[in-house]
BATISE-945754 format. One record per residue (C-alpha): residue number from 1; x, z, y negated. Coordinates in steps of 0.25 Angstrom, whole numbers, plus 5000, padded with zeros to 4 digits. Each point is the difference from the previous one (the first is absolute). Layout:
N
<r num="NUM" xx="X" zz="Z" yy="Y"/>
...
***
This chain:
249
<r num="1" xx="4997" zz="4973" yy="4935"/>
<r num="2" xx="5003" zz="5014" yy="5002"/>
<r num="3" xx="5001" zz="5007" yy="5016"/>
<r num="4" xx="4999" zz="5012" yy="5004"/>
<r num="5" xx="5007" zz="5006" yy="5012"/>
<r num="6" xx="4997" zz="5011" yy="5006"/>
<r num="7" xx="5010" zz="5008" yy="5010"/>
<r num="8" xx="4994" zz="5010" yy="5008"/>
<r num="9" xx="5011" zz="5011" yy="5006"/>
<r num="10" xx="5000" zz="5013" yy="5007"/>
<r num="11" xx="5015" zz="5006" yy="5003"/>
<r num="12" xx="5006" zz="4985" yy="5000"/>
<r num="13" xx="5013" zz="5004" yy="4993"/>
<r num="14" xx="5008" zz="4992" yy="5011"/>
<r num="15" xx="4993" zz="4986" yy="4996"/>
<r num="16" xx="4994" zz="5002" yy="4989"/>
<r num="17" xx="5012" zz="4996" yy="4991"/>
<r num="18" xx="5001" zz="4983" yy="5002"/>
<r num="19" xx="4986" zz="5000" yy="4999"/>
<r num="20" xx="5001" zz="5007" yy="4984"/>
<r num="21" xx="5012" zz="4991" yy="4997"/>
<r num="22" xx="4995" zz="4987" yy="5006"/>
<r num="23" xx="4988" zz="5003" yy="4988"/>
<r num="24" xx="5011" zz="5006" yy="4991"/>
<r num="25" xx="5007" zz="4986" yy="5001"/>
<r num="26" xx="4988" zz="4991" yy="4997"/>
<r num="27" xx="5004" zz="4990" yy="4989"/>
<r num="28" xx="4987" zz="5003" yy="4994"/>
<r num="29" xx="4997" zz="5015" yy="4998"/>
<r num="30" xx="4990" zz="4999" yy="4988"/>
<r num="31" xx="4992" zz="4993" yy="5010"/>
<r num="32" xx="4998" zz="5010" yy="5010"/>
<r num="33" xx="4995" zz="5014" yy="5000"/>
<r num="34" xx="5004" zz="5009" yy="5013"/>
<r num="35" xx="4993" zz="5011" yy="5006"/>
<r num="36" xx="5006" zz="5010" yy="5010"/>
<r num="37" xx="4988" zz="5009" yy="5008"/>
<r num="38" xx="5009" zz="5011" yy="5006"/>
<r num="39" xx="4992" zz="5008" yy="5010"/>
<r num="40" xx="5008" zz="5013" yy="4995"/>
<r num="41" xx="5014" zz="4996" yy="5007"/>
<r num="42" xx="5009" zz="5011" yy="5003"/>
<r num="43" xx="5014" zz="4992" yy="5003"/>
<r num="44" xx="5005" zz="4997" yy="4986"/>
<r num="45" xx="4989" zz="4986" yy="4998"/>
<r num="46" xx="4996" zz="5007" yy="4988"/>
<r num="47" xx="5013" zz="5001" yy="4995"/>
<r num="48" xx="5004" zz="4986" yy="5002"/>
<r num="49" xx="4986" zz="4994" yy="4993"/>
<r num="50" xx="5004" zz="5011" yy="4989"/>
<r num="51" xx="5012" zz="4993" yy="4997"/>
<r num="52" xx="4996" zz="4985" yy="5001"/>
<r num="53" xx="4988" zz="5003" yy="4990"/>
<r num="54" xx="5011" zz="5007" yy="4992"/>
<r num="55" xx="5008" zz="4988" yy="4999"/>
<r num="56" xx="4990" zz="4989" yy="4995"/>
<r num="57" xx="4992" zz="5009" yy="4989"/>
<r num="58" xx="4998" zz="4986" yy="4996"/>
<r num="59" xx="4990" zz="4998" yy="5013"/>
<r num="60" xx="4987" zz="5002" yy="5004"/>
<r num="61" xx="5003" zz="5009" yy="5010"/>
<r num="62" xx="4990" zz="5012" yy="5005"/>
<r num="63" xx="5004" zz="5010" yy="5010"/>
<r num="64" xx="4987" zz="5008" yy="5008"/>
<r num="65" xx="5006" zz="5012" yy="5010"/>
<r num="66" xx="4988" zz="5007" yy="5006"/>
<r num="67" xx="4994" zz="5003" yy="5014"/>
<r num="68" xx="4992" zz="4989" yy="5006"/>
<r num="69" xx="4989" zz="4995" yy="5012"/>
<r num="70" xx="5010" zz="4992" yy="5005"/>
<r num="71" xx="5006" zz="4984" yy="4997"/>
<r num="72" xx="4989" zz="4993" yy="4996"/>
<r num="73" xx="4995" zz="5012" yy="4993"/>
<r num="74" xx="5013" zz="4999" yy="4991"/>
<r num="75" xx="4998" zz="4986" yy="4998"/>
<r num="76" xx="4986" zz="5001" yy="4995"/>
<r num="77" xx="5007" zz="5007" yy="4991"/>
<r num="78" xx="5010" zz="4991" yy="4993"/>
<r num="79" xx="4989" zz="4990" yy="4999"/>
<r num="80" xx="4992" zz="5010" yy="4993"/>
<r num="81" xx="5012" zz="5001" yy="4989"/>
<r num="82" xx="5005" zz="4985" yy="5000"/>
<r num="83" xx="4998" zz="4993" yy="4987"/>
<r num="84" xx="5006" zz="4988" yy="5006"/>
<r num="85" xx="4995" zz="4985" yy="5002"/>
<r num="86" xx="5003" zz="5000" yy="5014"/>
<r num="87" xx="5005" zz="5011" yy="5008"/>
<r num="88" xx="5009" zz="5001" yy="5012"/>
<r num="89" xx="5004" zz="5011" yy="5010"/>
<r num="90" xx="5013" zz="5001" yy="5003"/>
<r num="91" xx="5005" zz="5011" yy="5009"/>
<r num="92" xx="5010" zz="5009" yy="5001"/>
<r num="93" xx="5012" zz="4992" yy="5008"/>
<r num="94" xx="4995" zz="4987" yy="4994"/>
<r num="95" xx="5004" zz="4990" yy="4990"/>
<r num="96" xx="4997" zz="4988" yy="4990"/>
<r num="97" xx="5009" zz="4989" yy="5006"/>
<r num="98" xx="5009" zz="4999" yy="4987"/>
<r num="99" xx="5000" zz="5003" yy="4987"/>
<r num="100" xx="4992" zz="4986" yy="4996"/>
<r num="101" xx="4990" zz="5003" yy="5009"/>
<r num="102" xx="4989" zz="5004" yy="4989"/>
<r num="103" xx="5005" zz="4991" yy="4991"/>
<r num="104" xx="4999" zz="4988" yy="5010"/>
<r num="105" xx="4986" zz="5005" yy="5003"/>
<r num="106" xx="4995" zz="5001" yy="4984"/>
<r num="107" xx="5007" zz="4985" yy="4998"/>
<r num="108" xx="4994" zz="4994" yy="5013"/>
<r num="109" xx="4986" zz="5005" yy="4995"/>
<r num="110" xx="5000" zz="4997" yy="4986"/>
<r num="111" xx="5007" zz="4986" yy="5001"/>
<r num="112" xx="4989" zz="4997" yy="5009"/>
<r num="113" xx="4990" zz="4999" yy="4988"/>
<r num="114" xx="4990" zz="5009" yy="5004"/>
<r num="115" xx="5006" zz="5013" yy="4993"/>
<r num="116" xx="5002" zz="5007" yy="5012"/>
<r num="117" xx="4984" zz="5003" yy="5003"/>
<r num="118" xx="5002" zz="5001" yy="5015"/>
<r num="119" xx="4993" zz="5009" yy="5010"/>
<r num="120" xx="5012" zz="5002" yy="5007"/>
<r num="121" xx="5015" zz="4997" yy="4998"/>
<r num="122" xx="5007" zz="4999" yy="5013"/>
<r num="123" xx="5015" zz="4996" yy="5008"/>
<r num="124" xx="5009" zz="5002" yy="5012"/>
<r num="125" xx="5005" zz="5012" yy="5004"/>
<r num="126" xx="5015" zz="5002" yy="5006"/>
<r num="127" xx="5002" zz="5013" yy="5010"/>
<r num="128" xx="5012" zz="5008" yy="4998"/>
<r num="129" xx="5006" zz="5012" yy="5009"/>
<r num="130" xx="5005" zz="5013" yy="4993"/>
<r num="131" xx="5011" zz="4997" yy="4993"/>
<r num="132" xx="4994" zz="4987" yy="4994"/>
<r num="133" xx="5005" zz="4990" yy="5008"/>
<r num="134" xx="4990" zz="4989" yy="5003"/>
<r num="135" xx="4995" zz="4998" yy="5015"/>
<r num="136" xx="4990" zz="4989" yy="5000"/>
<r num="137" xx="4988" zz="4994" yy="4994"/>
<r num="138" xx="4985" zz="5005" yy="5003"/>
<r num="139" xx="4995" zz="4998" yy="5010"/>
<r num="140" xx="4989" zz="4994" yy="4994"/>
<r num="141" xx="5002" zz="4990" yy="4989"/>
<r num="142" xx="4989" zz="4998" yy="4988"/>
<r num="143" xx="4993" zz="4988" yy="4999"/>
<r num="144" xx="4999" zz="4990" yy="4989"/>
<r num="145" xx="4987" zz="5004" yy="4997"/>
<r num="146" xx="4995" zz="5014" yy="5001"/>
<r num="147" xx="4985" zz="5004" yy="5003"/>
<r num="148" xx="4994" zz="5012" yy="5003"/>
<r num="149" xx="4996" zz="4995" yy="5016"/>
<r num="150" xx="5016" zz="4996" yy="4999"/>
<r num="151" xx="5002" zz="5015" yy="5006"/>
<r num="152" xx="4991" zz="4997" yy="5012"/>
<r num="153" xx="5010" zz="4996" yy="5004"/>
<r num="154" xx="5010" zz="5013" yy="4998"/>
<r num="155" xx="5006" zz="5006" yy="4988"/>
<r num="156" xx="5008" zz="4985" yy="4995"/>
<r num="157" xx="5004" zz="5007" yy="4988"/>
<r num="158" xx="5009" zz="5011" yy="4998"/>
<r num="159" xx="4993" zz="5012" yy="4992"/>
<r num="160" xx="5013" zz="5001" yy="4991"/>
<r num="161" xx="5000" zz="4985" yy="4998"/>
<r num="162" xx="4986" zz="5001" yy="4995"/>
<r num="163" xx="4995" zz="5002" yy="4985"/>
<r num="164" xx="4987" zz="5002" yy="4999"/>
<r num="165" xx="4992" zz="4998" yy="4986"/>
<r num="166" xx="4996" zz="5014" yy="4996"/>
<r num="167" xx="4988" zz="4998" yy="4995"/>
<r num="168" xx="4995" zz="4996" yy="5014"/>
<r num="169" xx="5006" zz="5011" yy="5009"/>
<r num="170" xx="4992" zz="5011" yy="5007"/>
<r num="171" xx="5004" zz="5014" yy="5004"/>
<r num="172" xx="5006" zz="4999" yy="5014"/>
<r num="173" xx="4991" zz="5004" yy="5013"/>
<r num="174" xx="5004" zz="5013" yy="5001"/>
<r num="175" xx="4995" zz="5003" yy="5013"/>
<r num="176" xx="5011" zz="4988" yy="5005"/>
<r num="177" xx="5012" zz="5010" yy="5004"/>
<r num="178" xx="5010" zz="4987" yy="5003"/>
<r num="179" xx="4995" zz="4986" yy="4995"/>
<r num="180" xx="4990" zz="5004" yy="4989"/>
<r num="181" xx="5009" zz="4989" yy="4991"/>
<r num="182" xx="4995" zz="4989" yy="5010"/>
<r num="183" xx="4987" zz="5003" yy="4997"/>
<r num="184" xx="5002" zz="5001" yy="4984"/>
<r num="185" xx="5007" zz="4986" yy="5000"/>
<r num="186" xx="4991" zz="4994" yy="5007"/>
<r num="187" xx="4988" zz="5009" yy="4989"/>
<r num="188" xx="5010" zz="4993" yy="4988"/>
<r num="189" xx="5000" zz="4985" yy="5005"/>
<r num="190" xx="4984" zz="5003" yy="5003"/>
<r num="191" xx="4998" zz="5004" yy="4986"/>
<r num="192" xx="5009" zz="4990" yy="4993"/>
<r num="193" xx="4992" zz="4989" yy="5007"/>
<r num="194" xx="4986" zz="5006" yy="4995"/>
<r num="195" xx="5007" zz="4998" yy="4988"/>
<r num="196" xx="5003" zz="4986" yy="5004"/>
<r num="197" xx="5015" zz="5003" yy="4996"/>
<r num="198" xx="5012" zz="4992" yy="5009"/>
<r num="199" xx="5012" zz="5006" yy="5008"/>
<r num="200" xx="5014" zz="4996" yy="4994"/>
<r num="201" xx="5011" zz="4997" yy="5011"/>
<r num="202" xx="5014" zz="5002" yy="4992"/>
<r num="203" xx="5007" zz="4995" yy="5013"/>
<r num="204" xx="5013" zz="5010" yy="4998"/>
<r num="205" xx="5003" zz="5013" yy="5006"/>
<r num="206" xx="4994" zz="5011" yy="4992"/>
<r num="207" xx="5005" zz="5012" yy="5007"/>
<r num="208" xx="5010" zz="5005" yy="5011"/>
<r num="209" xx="4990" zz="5011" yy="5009"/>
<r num="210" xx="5006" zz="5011" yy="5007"/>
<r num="211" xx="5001" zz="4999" yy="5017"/>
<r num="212" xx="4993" zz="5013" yy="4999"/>
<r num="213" xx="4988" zz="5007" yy="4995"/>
<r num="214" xx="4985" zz="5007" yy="5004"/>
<r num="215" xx="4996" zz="4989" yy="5005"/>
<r num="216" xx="5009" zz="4996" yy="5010"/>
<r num="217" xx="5003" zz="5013" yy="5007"/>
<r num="218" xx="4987" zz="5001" yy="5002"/>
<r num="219" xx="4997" zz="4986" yy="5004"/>
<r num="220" xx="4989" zz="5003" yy="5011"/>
<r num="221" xx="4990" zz="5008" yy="4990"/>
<r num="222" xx="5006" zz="4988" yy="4990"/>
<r num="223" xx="4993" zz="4989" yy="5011"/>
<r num="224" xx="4989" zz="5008" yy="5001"/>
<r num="225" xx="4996" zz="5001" yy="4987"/>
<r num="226" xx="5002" zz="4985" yy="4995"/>
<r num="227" xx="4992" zz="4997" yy="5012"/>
<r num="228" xx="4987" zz="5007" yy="4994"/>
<r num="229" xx="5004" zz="4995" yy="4986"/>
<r num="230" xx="5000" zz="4986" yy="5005"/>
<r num="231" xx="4988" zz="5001" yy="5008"/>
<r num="232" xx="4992" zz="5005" yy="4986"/>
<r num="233" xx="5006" zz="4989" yy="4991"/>
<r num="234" xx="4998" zz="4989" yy="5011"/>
<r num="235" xx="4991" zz="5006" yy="5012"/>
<r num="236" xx="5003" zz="5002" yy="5014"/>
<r num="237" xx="5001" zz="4989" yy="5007"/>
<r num="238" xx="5008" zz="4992" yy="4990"/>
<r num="239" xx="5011" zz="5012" yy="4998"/>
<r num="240" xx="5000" zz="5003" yy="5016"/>
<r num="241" xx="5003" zz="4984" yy="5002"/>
<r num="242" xx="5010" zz="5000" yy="4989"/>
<r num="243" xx="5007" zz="5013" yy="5007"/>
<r num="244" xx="5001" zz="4992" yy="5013"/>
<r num="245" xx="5008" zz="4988" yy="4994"/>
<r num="246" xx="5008" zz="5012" yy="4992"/>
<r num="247" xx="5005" zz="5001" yy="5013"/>
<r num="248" xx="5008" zz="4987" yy="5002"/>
<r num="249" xx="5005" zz="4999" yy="4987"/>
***
């Protein structure tokens, strides 16, 4: 089973760093491909991707530096070029768990009998501040069982904690300037069940997310969004009683 993970980055010299050696420090590089989409950074990102592609010439590592339409836009990109299995988007700032973590996730799959044909391969999520240092769970723990109406009920799966079978993935919803991945998760698991393919839980934490990003400094227009997302993928009424139990959890 091979993954690809794509990082997407613009001027993020500051975090970008844990997030290259956490992939650096898997125990099973041959397995993974890594692909940085740089937005043209300015700050040195460049340099610091330079010297990590330097350092494994053994790797599948591919670097893009080019202006772009924003995000998603970058990460439609990465998906373009990924030759993986399964692909993950790992942010700048964020980080595999540990160094087993794919290697826990090929084993887990493979032993399971079923050669790792999966719509989706999925875990917990641990939320870290800036220097690393682990804060809390999510808030929102996934369930044993994943389906695609799961996310009526929000987002229960971490995007960096989510591997998506490549074959199945569409571009991202471009027009989303916020929560465009909500919406593409939910397109994936739509399109693995069409294809009458499961979920797989590997109950472990997969990654360590950043407290920061896009998203959250603009959580309003971030609200906004997954509201009209929800209400295409489930209707109306059933997203507008869903958001009123939201509020007392």
């Amino acid at each position: 089973m091979f993954i690809s993970f794509i990082t997407v980055t613009y001027n993020a010299a500051s975090t970008l760093e844990r997030t290259l050696l956490s992939v650096e420090s898997q125990t099973c590089g041959a397995d993974i491909e890594h692909l940085i989409i740089d937005g043209a950074s300015t700050d040195g990102t460049l340099s610091i991707v330079q010297a990590y592609k330097q350092r494994h010439p053994e790797r599948t590592i591919t670097i893009v530096s080019e202006p772009d339409h924003g995000l998603y836009d970058a990460m439609n990109k990465g998906l373009h070029l990924a030759q993986g299995d399964y692909v993950c988007f790992l942010n700048a700032g964020d980080k595999l768990h540990d160094s087993h973590t794919v290697e826990q996730i090929i084993d887990l799959v493979q032993t399971d009998g079923t050669k790792g044909v999966y719509a989706v391969i999925y875990g917990d999520t641990d939320i870290v501040d800036n220097d690393g240092k682990f804060l809390h769970k999510r808030h929102l723990a996934p369930p044993g069982q994943l389906t695609w109406r799961s996310f009526s009920n929000g987002m229960l799966v971490c995007h960096q904690s989510f591997y998506a079978r490549r074959e199945l993935c569409p571009d991202y919803n471009t027009s989303y300037r916020f929560s465009a991945d909500v919406d593409w998760c939910i397109r994936v698991m739509k399109a693995g069940y069409e294809r009458g393919l499961n979920n797989y839980y590997t109950d472990t934490v997969l990654t360590d997310y950043l407290d920061e990003g896009m998203t959250t400094r603009n959580h309003r227009a971030s609200l906004i969004e997954r509201f009209k997302i929800m209400s295409n993928h489930y209707g109306f009424l059933l997203t507008t009683l869903k958001h009123f139990t939201f509020l007392f959890r």
